[in-house]
GUTORZA-606071 format. One record per residue (C-alpha): z, x, y; residue in three letters. Coordinates in nm, 4 decimals, always signed. Layout:
BEGIN
(node (Z; X; Y); 'ALA')
...
//
This chain:
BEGIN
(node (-13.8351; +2.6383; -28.4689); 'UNK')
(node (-14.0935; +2.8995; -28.5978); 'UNK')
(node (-14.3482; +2.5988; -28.6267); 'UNK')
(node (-14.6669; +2.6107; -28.4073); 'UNK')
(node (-14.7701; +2.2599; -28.2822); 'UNK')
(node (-14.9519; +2.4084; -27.9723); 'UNK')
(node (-15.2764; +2.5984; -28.1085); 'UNK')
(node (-15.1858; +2.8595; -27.7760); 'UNK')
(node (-14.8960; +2.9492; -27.9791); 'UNK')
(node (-14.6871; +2.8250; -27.6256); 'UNK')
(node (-14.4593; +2.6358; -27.7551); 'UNK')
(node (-14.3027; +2.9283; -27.9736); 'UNK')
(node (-14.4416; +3.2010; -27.7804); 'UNK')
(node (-14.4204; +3.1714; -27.4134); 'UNK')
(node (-14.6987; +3.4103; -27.2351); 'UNK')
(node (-14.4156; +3.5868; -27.0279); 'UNK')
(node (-14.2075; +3.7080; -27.3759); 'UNK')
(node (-14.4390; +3.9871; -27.4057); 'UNK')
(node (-14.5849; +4.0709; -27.0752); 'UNK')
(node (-14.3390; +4.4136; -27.0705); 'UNK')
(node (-14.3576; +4.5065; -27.4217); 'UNK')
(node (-14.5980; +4.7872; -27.4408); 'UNK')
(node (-14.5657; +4.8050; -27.8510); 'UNK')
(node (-14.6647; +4.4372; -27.9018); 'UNK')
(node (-14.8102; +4.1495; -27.8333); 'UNK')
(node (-14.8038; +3.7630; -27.8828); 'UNK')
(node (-15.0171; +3.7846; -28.1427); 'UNK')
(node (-15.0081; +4.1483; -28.2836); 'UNK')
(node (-14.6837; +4.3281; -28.4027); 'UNK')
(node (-14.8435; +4.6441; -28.2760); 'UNK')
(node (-15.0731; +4.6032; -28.0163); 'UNK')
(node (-15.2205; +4.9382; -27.9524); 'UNK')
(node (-15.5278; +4.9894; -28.1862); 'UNK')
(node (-15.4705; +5.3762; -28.1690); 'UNK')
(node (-15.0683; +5.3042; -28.2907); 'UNK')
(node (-15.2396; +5.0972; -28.5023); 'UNK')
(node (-15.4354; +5.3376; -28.6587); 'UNK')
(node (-15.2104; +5.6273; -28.6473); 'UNK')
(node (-14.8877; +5.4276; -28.8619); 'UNK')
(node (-15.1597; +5.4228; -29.1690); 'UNK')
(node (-15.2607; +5.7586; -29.1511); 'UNK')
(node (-14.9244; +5.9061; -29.0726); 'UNK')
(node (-14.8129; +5.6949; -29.3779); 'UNK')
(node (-15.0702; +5.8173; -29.6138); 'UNK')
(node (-15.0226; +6.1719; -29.5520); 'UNK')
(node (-14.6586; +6.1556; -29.6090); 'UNK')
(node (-14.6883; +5.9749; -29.8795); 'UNK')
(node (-14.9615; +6.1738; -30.1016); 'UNK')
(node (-14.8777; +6.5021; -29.9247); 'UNK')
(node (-14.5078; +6.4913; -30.0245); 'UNK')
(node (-14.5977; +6.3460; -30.3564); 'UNK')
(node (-14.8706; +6.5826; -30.4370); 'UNK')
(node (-14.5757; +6.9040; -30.3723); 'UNK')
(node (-14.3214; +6.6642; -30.5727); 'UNK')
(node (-14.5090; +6.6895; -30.8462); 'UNK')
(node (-14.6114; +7.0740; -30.8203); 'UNK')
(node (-14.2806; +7.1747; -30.7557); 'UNK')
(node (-14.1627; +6.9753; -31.0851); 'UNK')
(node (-14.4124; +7.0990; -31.3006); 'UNK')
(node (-14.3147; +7.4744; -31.1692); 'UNK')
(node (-13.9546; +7.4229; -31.1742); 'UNK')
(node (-14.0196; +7.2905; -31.5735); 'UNK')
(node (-14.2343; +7.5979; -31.6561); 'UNK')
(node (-13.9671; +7.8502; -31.5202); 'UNK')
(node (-13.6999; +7.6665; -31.7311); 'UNK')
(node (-13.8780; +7.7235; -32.0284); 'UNK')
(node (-14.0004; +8.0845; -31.9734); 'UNK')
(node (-13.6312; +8.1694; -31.9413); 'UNK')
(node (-13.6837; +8.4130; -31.6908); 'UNK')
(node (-13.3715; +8.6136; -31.6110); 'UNK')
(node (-13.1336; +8.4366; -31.3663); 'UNK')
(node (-13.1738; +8.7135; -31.1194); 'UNK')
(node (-13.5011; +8.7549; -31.1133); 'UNK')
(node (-13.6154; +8.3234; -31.0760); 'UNK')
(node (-13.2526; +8.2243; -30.8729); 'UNK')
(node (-13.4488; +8.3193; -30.5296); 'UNK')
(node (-13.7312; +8.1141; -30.6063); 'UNK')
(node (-13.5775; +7.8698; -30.7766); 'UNK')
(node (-13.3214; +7.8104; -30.4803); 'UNK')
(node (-13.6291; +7.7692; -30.2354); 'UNK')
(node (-13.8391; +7.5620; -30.4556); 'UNK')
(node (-13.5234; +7.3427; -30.4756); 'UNK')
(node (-13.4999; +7.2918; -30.0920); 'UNK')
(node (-13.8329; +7.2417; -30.0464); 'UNK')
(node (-13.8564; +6.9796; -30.3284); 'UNK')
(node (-13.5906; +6.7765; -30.1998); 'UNK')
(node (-13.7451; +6.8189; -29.8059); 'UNK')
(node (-14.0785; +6.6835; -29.9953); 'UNK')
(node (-13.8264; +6.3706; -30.1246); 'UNK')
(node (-13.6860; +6.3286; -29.7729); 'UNK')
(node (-13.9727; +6.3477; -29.5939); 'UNK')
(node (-14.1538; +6.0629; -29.8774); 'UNK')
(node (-13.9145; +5.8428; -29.7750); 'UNK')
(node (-14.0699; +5.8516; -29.4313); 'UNK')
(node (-14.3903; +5.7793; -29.5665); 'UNK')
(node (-14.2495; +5.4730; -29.7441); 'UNK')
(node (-14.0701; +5.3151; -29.3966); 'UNK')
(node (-14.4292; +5.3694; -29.1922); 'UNK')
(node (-14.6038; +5.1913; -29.4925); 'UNK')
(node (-14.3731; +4.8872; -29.4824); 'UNK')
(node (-14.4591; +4.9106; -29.0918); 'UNK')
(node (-14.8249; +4.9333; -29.1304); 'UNK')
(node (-14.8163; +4.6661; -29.3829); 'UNK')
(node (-14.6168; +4.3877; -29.2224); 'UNK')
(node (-14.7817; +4.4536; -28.8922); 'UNK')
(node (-15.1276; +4.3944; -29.1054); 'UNK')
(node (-14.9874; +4.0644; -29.2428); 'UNK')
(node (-14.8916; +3.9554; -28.9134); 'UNK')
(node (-15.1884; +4.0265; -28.7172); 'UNK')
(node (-15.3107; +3.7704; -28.5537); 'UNK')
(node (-14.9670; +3.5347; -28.5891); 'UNK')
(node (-14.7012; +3.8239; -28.4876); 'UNK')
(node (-14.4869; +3.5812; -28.2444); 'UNK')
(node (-14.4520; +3.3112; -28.4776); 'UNK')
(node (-14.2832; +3.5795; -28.7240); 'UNK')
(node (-14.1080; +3.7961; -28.5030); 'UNK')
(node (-13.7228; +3.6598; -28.5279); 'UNK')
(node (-13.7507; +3.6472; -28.8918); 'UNK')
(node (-13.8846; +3.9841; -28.9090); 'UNK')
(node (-13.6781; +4.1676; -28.6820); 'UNK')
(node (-13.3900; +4.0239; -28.8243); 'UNK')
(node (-13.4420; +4.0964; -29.1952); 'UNK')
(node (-13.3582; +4.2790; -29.4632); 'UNK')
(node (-13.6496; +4.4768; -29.5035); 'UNK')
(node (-13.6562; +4.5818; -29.1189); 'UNK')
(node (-13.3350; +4.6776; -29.1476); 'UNK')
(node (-13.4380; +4.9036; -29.4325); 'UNK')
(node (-13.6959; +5.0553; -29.2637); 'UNK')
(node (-13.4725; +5.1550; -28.9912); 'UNK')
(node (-13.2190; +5.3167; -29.2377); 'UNK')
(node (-13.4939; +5.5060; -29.4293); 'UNK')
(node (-13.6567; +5.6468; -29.1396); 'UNK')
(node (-13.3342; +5.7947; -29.0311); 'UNK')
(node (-13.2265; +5.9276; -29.3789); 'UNK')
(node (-13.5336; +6.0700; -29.3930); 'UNK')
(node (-13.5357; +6.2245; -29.0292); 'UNK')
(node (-13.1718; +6.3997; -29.0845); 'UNK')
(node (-13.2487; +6.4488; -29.4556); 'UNK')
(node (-13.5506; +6.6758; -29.3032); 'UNK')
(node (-13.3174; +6.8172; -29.0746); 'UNK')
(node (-13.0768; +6.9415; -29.2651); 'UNK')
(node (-13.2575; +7.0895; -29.5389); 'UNK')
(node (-13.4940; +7.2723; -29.2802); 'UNK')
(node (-13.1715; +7.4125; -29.1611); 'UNK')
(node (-13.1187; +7.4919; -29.5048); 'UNK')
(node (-13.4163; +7.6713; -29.5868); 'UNK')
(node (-13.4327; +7.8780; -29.2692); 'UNK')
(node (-13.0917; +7.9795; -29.3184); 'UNK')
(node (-13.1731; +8.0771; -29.6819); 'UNK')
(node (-13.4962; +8.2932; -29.5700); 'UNK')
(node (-13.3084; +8.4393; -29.3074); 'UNK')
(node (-13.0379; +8.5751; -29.4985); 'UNK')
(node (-13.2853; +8.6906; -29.7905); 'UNK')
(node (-13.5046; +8.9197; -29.4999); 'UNK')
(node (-13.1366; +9.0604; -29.4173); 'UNK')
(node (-12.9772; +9.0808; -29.7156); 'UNK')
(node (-13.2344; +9.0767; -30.0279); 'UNK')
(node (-13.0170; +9.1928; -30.2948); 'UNK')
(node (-12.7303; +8.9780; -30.2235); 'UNK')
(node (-12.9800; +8.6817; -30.1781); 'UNK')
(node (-12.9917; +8.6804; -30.5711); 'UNK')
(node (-12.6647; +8.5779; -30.6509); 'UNK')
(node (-12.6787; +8.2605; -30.4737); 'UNK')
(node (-12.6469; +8.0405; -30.8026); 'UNK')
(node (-12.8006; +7.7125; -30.7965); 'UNK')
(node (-12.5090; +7.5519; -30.7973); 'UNK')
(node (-12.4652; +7.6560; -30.4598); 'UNK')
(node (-12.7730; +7.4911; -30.3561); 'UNK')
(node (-12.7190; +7.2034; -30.5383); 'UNK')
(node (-12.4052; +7.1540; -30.3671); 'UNK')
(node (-12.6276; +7.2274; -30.0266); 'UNK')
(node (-12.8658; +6.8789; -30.1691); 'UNK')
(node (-12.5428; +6.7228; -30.1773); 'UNK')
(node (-12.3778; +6.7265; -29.8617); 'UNK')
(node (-12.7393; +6.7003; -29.7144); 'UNK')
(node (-12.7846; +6.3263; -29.8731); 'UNK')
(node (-12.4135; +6.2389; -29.8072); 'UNK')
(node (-12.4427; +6.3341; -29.4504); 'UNK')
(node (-12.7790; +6.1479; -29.3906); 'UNK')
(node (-12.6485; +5.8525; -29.5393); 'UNK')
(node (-12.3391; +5.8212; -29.3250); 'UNK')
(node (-12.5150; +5.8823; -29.0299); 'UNK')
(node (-12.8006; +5.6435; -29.1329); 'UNK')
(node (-12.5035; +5.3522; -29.2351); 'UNK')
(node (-12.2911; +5.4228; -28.9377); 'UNK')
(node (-12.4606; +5.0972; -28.7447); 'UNK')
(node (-12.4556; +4.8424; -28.9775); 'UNK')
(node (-12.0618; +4.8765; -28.9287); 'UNK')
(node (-12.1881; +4.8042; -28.5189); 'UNK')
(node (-12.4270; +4.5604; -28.5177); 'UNK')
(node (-12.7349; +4.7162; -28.6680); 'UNK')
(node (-12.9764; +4.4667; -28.4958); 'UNK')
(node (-12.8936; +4.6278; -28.1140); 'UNK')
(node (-13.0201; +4.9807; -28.2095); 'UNK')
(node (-13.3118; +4.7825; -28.4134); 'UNK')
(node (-13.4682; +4.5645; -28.1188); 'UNK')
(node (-13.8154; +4.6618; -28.1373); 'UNK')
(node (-14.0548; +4.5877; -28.3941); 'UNK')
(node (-14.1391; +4.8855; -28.5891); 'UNK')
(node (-13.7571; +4.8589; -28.6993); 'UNK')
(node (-13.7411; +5.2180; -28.6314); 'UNK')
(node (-13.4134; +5.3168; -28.4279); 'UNK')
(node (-13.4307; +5.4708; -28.0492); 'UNK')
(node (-13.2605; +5.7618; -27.9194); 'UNK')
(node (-13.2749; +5.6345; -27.5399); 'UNK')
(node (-13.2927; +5.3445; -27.3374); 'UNK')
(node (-13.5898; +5.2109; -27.1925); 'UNK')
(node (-13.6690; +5.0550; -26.8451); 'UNK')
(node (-13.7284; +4.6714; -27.0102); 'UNK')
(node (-13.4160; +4.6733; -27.2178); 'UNK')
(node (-13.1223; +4.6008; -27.1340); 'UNK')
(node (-12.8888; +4.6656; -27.4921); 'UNK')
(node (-12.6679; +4.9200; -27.5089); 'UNK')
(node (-12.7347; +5.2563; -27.6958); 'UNK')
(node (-12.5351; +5.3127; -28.0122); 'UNK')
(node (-12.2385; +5.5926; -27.9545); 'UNK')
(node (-12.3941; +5.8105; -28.2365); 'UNK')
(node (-12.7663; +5.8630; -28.0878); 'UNK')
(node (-12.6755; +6.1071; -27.8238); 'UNK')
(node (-12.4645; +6.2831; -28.1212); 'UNK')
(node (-12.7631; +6.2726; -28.3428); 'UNK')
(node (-12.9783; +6.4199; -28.0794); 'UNK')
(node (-12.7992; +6.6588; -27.9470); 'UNK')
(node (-12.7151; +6.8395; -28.3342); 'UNK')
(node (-13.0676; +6.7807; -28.4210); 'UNK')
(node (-13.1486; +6.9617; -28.0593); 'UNK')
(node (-12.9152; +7.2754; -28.1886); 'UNK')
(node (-13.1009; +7.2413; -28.5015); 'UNK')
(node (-13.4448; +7.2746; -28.3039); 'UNK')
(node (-13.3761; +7.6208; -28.1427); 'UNK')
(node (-13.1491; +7.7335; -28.4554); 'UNK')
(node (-13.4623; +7.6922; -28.6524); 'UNK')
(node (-13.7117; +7.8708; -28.3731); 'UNK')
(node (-13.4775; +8.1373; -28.3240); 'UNK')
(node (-13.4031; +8.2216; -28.6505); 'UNK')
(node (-13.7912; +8.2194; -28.7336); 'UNK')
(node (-13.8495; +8.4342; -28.4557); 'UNK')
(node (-13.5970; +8.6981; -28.6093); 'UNK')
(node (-13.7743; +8.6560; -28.9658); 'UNK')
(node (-14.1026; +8.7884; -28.8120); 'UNK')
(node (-13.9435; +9.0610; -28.6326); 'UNK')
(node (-13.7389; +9.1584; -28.9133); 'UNK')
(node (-14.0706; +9.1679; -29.0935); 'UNK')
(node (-14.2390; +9.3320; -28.8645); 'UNK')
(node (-14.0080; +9.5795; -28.8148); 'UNK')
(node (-13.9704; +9.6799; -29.2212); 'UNK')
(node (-14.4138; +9.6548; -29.2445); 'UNK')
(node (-14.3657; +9.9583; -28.9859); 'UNK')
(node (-14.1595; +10.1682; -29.2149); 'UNK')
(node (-14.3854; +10.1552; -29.4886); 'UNK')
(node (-14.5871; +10.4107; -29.6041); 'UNK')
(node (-14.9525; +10.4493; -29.4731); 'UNK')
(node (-15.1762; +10.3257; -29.7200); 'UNK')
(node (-14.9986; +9.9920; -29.6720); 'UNK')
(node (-15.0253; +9.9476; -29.3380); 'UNK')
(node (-15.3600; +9.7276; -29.3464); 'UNK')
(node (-15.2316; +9.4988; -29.6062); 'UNK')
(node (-14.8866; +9.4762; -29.4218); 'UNK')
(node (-15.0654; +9.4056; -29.1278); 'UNK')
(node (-15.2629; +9.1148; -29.2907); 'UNK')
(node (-14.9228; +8.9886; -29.4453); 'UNK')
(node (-14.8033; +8.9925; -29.0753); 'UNK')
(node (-15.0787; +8.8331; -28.9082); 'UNK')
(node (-15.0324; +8.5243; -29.1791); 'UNK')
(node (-14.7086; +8.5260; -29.0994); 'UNK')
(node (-14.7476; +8.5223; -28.7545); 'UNK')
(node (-14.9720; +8.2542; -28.7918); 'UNK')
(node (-14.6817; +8.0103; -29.0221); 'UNK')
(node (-14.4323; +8.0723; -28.7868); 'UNK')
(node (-14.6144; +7.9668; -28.4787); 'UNK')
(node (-14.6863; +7.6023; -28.6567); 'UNK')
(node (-14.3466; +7.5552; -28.7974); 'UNK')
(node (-14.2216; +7.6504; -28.4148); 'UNK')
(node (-14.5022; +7.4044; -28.2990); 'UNK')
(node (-14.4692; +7.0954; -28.5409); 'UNK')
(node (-14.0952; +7.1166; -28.5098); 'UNK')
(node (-14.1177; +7.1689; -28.1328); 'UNK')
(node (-14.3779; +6.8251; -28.1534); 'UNK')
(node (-14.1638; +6.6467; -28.3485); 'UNK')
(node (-13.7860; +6.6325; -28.1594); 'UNK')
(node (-13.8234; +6.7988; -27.8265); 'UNK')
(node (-13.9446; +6.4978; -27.7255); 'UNK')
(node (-13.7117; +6.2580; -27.8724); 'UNK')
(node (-13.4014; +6.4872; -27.7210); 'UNK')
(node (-13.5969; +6.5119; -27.4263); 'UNK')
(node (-13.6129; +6.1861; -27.3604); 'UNK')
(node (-13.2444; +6.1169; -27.4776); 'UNK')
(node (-13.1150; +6.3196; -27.2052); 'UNK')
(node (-13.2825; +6.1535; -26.9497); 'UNK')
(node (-13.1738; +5.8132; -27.0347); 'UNK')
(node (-12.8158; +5.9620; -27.0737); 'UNK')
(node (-12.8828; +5.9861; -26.7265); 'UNK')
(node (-12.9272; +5.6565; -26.6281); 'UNK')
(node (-13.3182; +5.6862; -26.5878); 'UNK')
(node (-13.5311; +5.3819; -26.8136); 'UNK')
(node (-13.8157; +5.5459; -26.9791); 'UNK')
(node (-14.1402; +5.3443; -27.0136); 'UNK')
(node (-14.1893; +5.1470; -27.3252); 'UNK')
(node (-14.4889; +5.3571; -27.3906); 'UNK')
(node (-14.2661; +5.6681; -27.4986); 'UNK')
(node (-14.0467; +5.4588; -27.7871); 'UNK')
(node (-14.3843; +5.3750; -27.9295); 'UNK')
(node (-14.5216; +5.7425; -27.9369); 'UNK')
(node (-14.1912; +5.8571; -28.0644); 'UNK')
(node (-14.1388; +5.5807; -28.3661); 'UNK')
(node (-14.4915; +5.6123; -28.4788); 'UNK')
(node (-14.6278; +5.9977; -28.3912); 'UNK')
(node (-14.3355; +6.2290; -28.3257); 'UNK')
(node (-14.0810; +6.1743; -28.5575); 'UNK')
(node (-14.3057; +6.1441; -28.8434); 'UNK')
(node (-14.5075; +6.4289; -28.7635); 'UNK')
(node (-14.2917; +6.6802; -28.9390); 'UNK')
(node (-14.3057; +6.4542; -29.2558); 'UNK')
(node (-14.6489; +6.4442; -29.2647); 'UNK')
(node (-14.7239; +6.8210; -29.2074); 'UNK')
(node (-14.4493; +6.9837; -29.3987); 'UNK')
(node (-14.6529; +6.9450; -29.7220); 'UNK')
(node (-14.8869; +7.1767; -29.5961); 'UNK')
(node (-14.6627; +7.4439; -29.4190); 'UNK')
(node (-14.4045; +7.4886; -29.7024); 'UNK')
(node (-14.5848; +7.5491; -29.9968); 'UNK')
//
């Protein structure tokens, strides 16, 4: 009945309900001082880091407006200052989900079992689950949308400039509309089976000490956001060769500072590979092997709610602008 009249907490907390649960404990909603740890620093460097470009990218996007640059001339970086802004909103909203995380698990420390119906069944958990995947396809999509853009202005530069921004503001559209359908899909199904753990943040796969069924849309989800993966490597890959290639052509007394350009270059496109490599190859990984009828340890849901999906969220800031 939620109230403890045993001072062992064994009359609302048997000592077998947790014994298999690798992300918590009786008393602790996460257990692992190093998850711990990691949910308030993941948190904080979404959360500043996103809103530190937020407000950059504003203040730039103002300043352009009222030098009244020529349309040509500010449309190409107005169009990518546009997608990155809204990745920096998508990937806030990450931040935001592994604060209400950190926090609860910090006000239930110490009492966890006592609270854990209520909590997993709530509102709020149920928004955290919803926010971190808005925010995870969100992130998605508009990386999709950015490497698509940069791709297509290395190939075709001059015809990069007349993409209005009301093309890409239809792109933010359809981006937010799609994330939100796909994030709202399970409350139609039952929300609280893809929710059963208590970070509130939804698994791709199934795991060896649970035995609810997936929903129908996270091998979906995967698999696109797997295509997105090696869209995104590929297409960076071509960038740098594309690069590479025109540096060559160049005149002479260029070549050292085109090879400096390159070498920085180089050097971006190797993290983005890396930190989007870190943060869903895993996840789909994973996926795939459940889809095969193989449990995974409850170790792996706890590395993937807490350190690889919000990895990208916390390290865009620093790769995009």
């Amino acid at each position: 009945n939620g109230v403890r009249d045993c001072a062992d907490y064994s009359d609302e907390c048997p000592p077998e309900i947790f014994i298999n649960n690798a992300l918590t404990s009786r008393t602790e909603m996460i257990k692992n001082p190093f998850f711990k740890t990691m949910v308030w620093i993941m948190a904080l460097l979404a959360i500043l880091g996103n809103s530190r470009v937020f407000v950059i990218l504003c203040k730039s996007l103002w300043s352009n407006r009222k030098k009244a640059k020529s349309a040509q001339a500010s449309s190409v970086s107005t169009v990518n200052k546009l997608l990155i802004l809204n990745l920096s909103i998508a990937d806030f909203l990450m931040g935001i989900s592994l604060l209400i995380i950190a926090s609860k698990s910090a006000q239930y420390s110490g009492q966890y079992c006592l609270r854990d119906m209520n909590w997993r069944s709530s509102g709020t958990c149920n928004t955290v689950g919803v926010l971190s995947v808005i925010s995870s396809e969100a992130s998605v999509f508009t990386l999709v949308c950015i490497t698509s853009y940069r791709l297509y202005s290395v190939y075709f530069p001059i015809q990069t400039r007349t993409l209005s921004r009301r093309v890409c503001g239809w792109w933010i559209v359809c981006i937010w509309t799609i994330s939100f359908t796909i994030a709202l899909i399970p409350l139609a199904d039952s929300l609280s089976r893809t929710m059963v753990n208590a970070v509130c943040i939804p698994r791709y796969f199934k795991l060896n000490t649970d035995d609810t069924s997936l929903s129908p849309l996270s091998p979906v989800v995967v698999l696109f956001n797997f295509i997105a993966l090696i869209y995104i490597c590929a297409a960076y890959i071509a960038i740098y060769q594309r690069s590479s290639a025109s540096s060559e052509s160049t005149e002479q007394r260029q070549n050292e500072q085109r090879q400096i350009a390159a070498k920085k270059m180089q050097r971006k496109i190797s993290i983005l590979i890396l930190t989007d490599l870190t943060c869903w190859l895993p996840v789909c990984l994973m996926t795939f092997i459940s889809l095969g009828r193989f449990g995974l340890p409850d170790e792996v849901y706890a590395a993937s709610a807490i350190i690889f999906l919000p990895i990208n969220s916390s390290l865009n800031p620093l790769i995009y602008t």
